[in-house]
SERO-4910 file (N, C-alpha, C, O; in steps of 0.05 Angstrom, whole numbers):
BEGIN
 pado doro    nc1    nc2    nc3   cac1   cac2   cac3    cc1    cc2    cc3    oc1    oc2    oc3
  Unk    A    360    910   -813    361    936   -799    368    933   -769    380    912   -764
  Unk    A    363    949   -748    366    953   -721    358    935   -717    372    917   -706
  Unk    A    330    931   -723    305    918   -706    322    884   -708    324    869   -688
  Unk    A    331    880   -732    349    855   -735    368    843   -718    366    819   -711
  Unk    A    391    863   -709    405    861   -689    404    862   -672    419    846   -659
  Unk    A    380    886   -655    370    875   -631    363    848   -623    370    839   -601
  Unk    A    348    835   -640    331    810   -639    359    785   -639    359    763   -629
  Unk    A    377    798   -653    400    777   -650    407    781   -629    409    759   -619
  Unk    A    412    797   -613    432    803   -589    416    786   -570    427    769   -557
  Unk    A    384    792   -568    367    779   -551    374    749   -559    372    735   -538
  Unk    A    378    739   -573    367    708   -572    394    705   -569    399    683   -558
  Unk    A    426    722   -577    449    707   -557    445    708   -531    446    688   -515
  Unk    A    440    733   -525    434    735   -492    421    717   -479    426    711   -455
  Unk    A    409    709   -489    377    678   -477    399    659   -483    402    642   -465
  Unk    A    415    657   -503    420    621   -503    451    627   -483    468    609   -484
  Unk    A    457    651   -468    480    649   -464    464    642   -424    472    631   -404
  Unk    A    445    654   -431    432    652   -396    426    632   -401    414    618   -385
***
């Protein structure tokens, strides 16, 4: 669901910082 993709976007965002 959403809640899924959010949580993906976050942990690219972290491994991209």
């Amino acid at each position: 669901g959403l809640g899924s993709l959010v949580g993906n976007a976050l942990r690219i965002g972290a491994k991209l910082l």
